[in-house]
C-alpha positions, 0 to 999 in steps of 0.5 A: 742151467740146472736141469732136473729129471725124473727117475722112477718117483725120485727126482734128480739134479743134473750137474753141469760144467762147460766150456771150451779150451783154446790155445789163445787170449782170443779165445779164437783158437780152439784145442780139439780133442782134449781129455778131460777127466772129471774126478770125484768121490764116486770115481773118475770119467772122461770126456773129451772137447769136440771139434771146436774146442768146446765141452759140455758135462752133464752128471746125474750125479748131485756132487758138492765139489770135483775137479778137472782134470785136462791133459793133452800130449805136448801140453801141460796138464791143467787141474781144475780143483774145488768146482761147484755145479753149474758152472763155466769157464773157458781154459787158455792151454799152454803148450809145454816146452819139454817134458819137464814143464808137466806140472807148471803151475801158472802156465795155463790160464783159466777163466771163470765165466760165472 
């Protein structure tokens, strides 16, 4: 959902991502405090799942396309590239089997939820 607000005269869209990050293909078992990092053109910002896994990122910005990017020590760094606003999607996060699996592609799965 789209949301808009008025600042001043102007009017504003509010972006929207969220979702939820889970350790299984159940999407049972939610990942508490994970660190996303939202990256775009304007900077970067960061915002961590709550309790029970779950993620909600409003910005008042109007961006065309960001990335995510999800970290959590002992689990391999995801990166959400070319998101559009308004958008879900859930996240099944891999834990890394050493410190050499950083950057393993393919070890975590995401699902679109639009």
């Amino acid at each position: 959902e789209i949301s808009a607000c008025l600042v001043g005269s102007e009017m504003c869209i509010r972006d929207r991502v969220k979702g939820g990050i889970y350790a299984d293909s159940t999407l049972t078992k939610p990942i508490h405090r994970v660190k996303l990092i939202l990256k775009t053109d304007n900077g970067n910002k960061i915002y961590r799942t709550d309790k029970n896994g779950k993620f909600n990122i409003l910005t008042d910005q109007k961006i065309a396309e960001f990335s995510l990017e999800i970290k959590k020590k002992g689990y391999i760094t995801v990166v959400v590239n070319g998101i559009s606003q308004d958008t879900d999607f859930d996240v099944i996060f891999r834990k890394a089997l050493s410190v050499h699996d950083v950057g393993y592609e393919g070890a975590s799965e995401i699902i679109m939820r639009n």
